[in-house]
N, C-alpha and C positions, 0 to 999 in steps of 0.2 A: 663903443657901440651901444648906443641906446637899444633893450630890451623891453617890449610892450606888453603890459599882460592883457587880456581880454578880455570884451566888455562885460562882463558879470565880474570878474575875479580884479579888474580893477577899481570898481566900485566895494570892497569886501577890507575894509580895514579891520574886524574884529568878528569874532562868532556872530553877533548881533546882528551883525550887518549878514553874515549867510541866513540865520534864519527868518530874515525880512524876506525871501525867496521862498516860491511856492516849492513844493515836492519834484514837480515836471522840469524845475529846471537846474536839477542835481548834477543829470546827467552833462551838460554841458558846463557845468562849474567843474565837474570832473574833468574834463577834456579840456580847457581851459588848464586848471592845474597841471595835470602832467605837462603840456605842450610848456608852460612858462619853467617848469624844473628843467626839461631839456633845455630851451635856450638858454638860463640862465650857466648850466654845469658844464655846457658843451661849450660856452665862451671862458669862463671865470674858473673851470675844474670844481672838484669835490666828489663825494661818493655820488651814487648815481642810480644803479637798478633797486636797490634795496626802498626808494622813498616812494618811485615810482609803483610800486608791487602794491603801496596803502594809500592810493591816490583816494581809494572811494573809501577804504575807512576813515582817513582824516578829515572827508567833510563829515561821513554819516556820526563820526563822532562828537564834533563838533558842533553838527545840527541840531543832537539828540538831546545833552548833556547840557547844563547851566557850567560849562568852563569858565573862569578857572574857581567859580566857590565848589564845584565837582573836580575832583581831584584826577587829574588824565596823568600815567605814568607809561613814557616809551625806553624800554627795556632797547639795548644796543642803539643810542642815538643817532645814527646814520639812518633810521627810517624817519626821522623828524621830521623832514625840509619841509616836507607840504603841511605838517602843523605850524610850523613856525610861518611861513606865507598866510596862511588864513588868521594868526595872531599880531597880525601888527608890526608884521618884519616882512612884508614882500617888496617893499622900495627897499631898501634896504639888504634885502637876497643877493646880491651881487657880490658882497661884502665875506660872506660867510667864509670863514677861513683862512683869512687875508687877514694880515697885521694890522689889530685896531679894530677889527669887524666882527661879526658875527664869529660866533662859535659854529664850530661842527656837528654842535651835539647840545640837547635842552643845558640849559643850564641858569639855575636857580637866581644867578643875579642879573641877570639878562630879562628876563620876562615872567610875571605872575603867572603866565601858562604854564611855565618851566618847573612844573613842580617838585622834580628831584631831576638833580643832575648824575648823567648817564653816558657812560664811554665805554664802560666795562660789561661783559652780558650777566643775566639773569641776576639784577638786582629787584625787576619790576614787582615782582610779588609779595616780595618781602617788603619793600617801600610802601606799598598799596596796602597791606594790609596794616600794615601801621599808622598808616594814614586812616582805615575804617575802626579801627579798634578805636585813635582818639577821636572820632567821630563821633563814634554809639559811646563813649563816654563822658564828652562835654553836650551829650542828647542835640548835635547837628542830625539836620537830615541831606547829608551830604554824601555823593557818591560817590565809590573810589576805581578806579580803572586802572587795571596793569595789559600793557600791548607788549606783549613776549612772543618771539619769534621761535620756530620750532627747534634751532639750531642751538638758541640760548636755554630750552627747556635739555638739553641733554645736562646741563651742569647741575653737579648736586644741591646747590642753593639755592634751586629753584623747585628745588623737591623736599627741599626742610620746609622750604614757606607752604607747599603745598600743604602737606602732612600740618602747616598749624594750621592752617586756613581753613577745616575742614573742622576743626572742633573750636575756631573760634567766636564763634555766633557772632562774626562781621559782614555786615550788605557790603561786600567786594564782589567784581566783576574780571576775571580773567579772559583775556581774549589770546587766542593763541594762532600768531601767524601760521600759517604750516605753507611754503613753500619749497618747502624739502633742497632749505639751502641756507649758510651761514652764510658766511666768505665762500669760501670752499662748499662742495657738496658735501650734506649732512653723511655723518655713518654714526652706527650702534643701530641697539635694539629697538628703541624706541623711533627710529626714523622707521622701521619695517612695522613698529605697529601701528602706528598715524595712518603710515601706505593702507595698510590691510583696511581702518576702518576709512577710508576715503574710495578706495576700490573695491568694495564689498560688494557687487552687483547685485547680489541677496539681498543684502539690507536697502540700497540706494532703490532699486526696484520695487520694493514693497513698501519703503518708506513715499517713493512718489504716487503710487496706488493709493496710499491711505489719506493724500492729500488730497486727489482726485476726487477721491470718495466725499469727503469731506465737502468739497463743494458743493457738489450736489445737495445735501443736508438743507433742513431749514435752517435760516440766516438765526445769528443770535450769537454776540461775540463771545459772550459767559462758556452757551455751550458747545459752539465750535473749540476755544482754547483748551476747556475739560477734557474732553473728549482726545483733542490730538494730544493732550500731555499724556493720557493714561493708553491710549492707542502708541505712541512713540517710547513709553517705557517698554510697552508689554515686545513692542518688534527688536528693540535694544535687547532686550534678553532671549530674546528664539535666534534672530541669527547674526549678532554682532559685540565684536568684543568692546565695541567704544563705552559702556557701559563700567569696564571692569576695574579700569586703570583711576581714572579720574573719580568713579562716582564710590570705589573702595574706599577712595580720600576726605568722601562727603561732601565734593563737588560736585552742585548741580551738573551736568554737561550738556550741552548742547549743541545740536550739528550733524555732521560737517555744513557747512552754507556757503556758497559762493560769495567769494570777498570781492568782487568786481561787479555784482549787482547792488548795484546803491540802494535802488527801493527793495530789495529785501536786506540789507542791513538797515537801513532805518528804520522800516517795521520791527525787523528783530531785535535791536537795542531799545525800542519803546518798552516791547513786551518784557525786554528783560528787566527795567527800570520798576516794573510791578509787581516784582520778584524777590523777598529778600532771602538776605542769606548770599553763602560766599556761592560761586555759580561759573563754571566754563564754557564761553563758546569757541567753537575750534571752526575758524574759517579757511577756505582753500583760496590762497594767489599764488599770481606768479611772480617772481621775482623780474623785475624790468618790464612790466607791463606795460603797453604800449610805444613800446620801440623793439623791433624787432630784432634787432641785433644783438640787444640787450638780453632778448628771452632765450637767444638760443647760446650764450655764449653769458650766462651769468657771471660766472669768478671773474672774466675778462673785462666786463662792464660794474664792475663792483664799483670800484673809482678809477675812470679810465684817463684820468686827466684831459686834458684840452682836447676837442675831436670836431670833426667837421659832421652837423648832424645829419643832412643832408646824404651826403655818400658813405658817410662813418668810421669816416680817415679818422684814426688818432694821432696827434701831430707829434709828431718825436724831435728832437733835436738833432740836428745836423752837423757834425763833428769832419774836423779835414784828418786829422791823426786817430788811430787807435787809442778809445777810454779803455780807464779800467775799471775793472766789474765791481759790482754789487756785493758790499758783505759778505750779506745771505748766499749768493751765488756761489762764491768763495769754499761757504761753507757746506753746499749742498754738492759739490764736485768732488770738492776734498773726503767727505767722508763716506763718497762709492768709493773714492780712491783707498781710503783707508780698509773700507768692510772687503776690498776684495784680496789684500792681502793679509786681512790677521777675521777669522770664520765669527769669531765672538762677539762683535760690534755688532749695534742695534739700535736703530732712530726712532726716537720716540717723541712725538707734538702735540699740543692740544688743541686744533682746529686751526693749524696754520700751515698746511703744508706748499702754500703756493708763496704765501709771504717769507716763510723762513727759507724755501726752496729744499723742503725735505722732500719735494714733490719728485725730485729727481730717482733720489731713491727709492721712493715707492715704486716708480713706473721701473727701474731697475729689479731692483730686488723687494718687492712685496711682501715675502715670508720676514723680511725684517728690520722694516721700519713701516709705523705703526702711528696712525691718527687716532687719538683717542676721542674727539668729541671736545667742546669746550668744560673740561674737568682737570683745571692746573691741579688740583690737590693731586688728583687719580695717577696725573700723567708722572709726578715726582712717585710717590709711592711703587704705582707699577714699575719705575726703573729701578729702586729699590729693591724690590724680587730680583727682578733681574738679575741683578749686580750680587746678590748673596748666591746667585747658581755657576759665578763666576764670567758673566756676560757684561762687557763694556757697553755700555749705553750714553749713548750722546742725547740728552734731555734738550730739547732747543724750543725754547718760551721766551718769548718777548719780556725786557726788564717788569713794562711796569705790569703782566702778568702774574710774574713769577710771586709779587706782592701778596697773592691769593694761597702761594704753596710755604709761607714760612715757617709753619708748626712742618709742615713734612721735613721741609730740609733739615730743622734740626735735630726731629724725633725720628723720623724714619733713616736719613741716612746720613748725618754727620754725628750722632749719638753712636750708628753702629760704625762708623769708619767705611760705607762705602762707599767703591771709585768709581760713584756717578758722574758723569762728565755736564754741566750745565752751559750750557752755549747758548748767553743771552745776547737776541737778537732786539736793535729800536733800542742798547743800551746809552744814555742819556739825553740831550732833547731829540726832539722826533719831529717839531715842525709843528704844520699846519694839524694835527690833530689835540693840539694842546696839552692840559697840564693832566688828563686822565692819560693819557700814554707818554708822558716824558717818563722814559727811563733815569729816574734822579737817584733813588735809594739804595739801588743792588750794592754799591761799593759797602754803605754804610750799614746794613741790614744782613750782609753776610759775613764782613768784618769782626763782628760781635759774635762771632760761631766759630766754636772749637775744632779742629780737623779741617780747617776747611783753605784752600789753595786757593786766589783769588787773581787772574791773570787780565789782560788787555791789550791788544795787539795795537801797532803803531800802522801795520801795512798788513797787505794782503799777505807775505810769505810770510809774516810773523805768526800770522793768525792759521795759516798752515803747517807751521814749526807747535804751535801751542795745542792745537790738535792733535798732532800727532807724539808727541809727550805724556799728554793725558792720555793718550788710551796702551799705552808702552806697561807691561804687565809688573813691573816692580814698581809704579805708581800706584800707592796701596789708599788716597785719599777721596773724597769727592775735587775737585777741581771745575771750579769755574774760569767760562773762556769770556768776555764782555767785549761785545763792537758795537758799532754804532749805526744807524739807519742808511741805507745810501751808498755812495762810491766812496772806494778809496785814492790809492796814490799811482798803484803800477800797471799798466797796460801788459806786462811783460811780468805776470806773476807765478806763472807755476814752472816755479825752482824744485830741486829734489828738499826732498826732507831731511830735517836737521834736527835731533835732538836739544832742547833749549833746560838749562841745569836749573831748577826750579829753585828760586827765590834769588835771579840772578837778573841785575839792570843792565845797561850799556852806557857809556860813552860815546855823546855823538860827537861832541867836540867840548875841547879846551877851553878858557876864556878867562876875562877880568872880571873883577868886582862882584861881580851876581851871577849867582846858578840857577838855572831852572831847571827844575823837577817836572816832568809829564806823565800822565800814563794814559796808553793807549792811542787813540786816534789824533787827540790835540796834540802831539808833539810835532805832527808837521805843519801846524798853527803858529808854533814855537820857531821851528825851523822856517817858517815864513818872516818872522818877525823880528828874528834874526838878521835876515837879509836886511829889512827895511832899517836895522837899528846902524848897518855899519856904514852908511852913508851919514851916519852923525859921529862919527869913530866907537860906539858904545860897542862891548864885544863880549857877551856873554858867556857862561859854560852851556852846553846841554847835556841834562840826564836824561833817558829814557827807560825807568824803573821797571817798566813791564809786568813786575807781581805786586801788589799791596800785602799780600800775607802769603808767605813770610815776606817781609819785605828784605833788600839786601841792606843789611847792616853794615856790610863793608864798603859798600860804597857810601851809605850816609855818613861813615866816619869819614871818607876825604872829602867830601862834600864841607862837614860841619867844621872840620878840622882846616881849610883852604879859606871857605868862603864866609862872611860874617852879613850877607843877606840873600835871602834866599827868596823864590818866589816856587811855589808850586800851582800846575796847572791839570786840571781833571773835569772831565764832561760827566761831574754827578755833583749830589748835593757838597756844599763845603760842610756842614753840619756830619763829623765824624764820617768821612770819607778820607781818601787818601791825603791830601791837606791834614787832616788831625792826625792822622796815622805817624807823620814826618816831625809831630809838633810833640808827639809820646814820647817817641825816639829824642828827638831834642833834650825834651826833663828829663827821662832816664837816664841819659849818660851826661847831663850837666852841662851841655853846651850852650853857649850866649850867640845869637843873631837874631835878626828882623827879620821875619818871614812873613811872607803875602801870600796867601791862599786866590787863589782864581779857581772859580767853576761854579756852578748853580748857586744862587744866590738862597738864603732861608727865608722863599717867599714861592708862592704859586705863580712859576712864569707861563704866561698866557701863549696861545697861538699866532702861526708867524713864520716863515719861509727858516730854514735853519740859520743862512746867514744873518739873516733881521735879527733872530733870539742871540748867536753867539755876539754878535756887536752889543747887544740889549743887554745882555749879562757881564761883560766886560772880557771875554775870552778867547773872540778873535784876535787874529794877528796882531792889528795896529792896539787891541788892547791890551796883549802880551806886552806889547812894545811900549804901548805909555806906560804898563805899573814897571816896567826897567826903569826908563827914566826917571818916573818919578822918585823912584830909589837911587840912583843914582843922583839926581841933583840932591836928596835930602843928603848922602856922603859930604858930596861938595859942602854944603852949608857946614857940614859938621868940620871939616879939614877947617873950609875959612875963619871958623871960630875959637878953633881953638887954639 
């Protein structure tokens, strides 16, 4: 299905080409823009209300600004899309996220506009300012821009940068989304104090009086500007707090402004360009601006996949047999299931409770289970208390999250031995969001941490046996549970609970010549490729280890002691993952075989449907199944020769 964009916004191959356009006709570049994000997301998928929300700031940004020798930074790149269309990628827009295509999110090899790559929130300020410090250093007169959403100001790293940016005497420009939404609806303090200074009817009411006023005034831009700067401080200090937070920091502030009026953003970004010093404007959108379905139903329109835009069907898949559920799902049932019979269990996220499906248990039991805001460090620490008052807490952060919390996990609670429960969710690739959210690391990065249980379920009951283990009161460790993004195996999964003996594998079957080692989710990858292998007579063993630490040592000894090649398979990096874990074990107890490591390769694998990546890295099925063979035929060779 050919997509058309519109005749202003097809003629717009670069900034250049927008500011060739008068003022008057913003507003229809505007509407143009949104209308081509719809058609393009509502055919081809991807996120969705987030880009829409900054339709009118990515032209007035783009208008205002000499990009990309002016440094534009977008904090959570899911608001991108409409920059990247006005930069040189809107033929090309279809592509976004699809194997081979566009990225999801700016990113730096992709396009000069791309000036820091972005998937993770509240990096933007701290980039931006690094970006003005070598500015005013190598004496460019170059501007720096960070676009931070209010959802990503809750995290602490965007409040160090603040705190330097205020005494760093850098011309930075801080714009601050405030549509009082992440993913999920914003919580904490700081969402109530944005509210207050956006709803002041004191301040907003006299702040429009004193504009009124102002017109009136003889014309004269010097001293109309004067005049409303020292008029707009003196009202900031009689009846509103917006002054208190931001300008304690030594940011200029400015605002609130409506982020859907173009001509007053691009008056307002001129003015600020004349301004130096580090400086905030805080503008108010909506999240999913200009589709209405989108505005009233934000989380739901976040990234709604394929939808008819039209009537605003989201198209689902049409299945004749009962699927089985979602990880996350898995896990957000199981552990109401679990908090309603043992009182001490406690859910704690850090701005993911609809993704992890912690959501269940909030709306369940609220007094406890707990959205902290996008603040991985906070959300690990706080279960840390927890857990010293004797409270099981099921910590559940996405793998490549958790990446943010690794001083906590090993200072806060595997240095004191607490039986934090860590349920990472998007554990190894993750698809179409690419290589900022592949969960690769967790195996290898937790590994290397003393006290610490490292588990991964093969199926759904597994992953409810492993739960319910970890929170069992003479489990005195932290423990980690790791799944994978997506569906599992069993339509037919909630079994009673089963105590699982910690550091203990299974046997799924017997076999010849070659063993394969799994953990987690790929073992029924393994078990597929199995099938595929005994229609060539090859007929392998399968393990399914289930913990990396401690690993079972008694089964690697019949493993090392039976078989003399081995092949392990794991959905995280091979670099000191479970793979090397099998290859320690090997030299310490001196055993001789050929072992093939299969799983993420030591490189940045790019975006791509999961299937696409698992065949791309060698660890689907039929690639389970060629590194057999190919072990197997090197035997053969080896028999023939000698």
């Amino acid at each position: 299905m050919e997509i058309t964009p519109g005749l202003l916004l097809k003629n717009i191959d670069s900034p250049a080409d927008l500011k060739k356009l008068g003022r008057e006709q913003l507003h229809k570049v505007c509407d143009e823009l949104r209308q081509y994000i719809i058609d393009v997301v509502s055919v081809h998928g991807g996120h969705f209300a987030a880009s829409l929300g900054v339709v009118e700031l990515s032209v007035a940004l783009h208008y205002v600004y000499n990009t990309p020798y002016d440094q534009l930074v977008w904090d959570v790149g899911h608001q991108a899309y409409g920059h990247k269309i006005l930069t040189g990628r809107r033929d090309s827009f279809a592509t976004n996220r699809k194997y081979g295509g566009l990225s999801g999110f700016p990113k730096r090899s992709e396009s000069e506009y791309d000036t820091f790559g972005v998937g993770h929130s509240s990096t933007s300020i701290s980039a931006a300012l690094g970006m003005a410090i070598a500015a005013k250093y190598k004496g460019e007169n170059r501007k720096s821009i960070a676009v931070i959403g209010d959802g990503a100001m809750t995290a602490g790293m965007a409040f160090e940068a603040l705190n330097h940016a205020g005494v760093a005497d850098a011309d930075m420009l801080v714009i601050l989304n405030d549509n009082c939404m992440s993913i999920d609806p914003n919580v904490g303090a700081l969402k109530e104090y944005l509210t207050d200074i956006t709803t002041s009817h004191t301040y907003n009411k006299m702040r429009d009086e004193v504009w009124n006023l102002l017109g009136k005034l003889p014309k004269g831009k010097r001293f109309g500007r004067g005049m409303a700067s020292k008029l707009e401080a003196s009202l900031k200090g009689m009846v509103s707090k917006s002054s208190n937070l931001f300008e304690a920091l030594q940011m200029r502030y400015f605002g609130p402004i409506d982020g859907h009026n173009i001509a007053k953003l691009v008056d307002t970004l001129n003015d600020l360009k004349d301004i130096p010093g580090p400086k905030l404007l805080h503008i108010i959108t909506v999240k999913g601006k200009g589709y209405s379905l989108a505005e009233q139903d934000q989380t739901k329109w976040h990234a709604p996949g394929l939808f008819d835009k039209v009537t605003g069907e989201i198209y689902k898949k049409q299945f004749d047999a009962p699927q089985p559920p979602k990880y996350q799902d898995v896990f957000g049932h199981t552990i109401i299931e679990l908090a309603e019979k043992n009182d001490a269990i406690f859910g704690i996220t850090p701005a993911m409770p609809s993704g992890s499906s912690l959501k269940f248990m909030m709306e369940k039991m609220p007094h406890r289970a707990i959205d902290v805001g996008i603040c991985e460090q906070h959300a690990v620490t706080l279960s840390a208390g927890l857990a010293t008052q004797g409270l099981r807490v099921f910590c559940n952060i996405y793998s490549s999250f958790m990446q943010r919390s690794f001083d906590q996990a090993v200072h806060d609670v595997a240095i004191q031995k607490l039986p934090v429960v860590f349920c990472l969710d998007r554990a190894g690739l993750v698809g179409e969001d690419g290589p900022t959210h592949h969960g690769a690391y967790d195996i290898a990065f937790f590994r290397c941490i003393p006290n610490m249980v490292i588990s991964s379920p093969m199926n759904e009951q597994d992953l409810r046996n492993l739960m319910y283990t970890a929170q069992l009161e003479h489990n005195k460790y932290p423990f980690v549970i790791r799944y994978p993004r997506g569906e599992g195996v069993m339509p037919d999964w909630k079994k009673p609970f089963e105590e699982i003996a910690i550091g203990t594998g299974r046997k799924i079957k017997d076999g010849r010549d070659v063993a394969i080692l799994s953990i987690g989710h790929v073992g029924n990858f393994v078990t597929a490729a199995i099938r595929e292998l005994r229609t060539a007579g090859t007929d392998p063993a399968h393990y399914d280890m289930r913990f990396v630490k401690p690993i079972d040592e008694a089964m690697l000894h019949e493993v090392f002691s039976k078989y003399n090649k081995v092949i392990t398979v794991e959905d995280g990096t091979v670099v000191g993952g479970f793979g090397s874990a099998v290859l320690e074990f090997m030299a310490q107890h001196n055993y001789s075989a050929e072992v093939k490591i299969l799983g993420i390769p030591d490189r940045l694998v790019e975006h791509g449907t999961l299937k696409e990546l698992h065949k791309e890295c060698g660890y689907d099925a039929h690639g389970i199944a060629n590194a057999v063979r190919n072990m197997v035929k090197e035997q053969t060779k080896e028999l023939l020769f000698q």
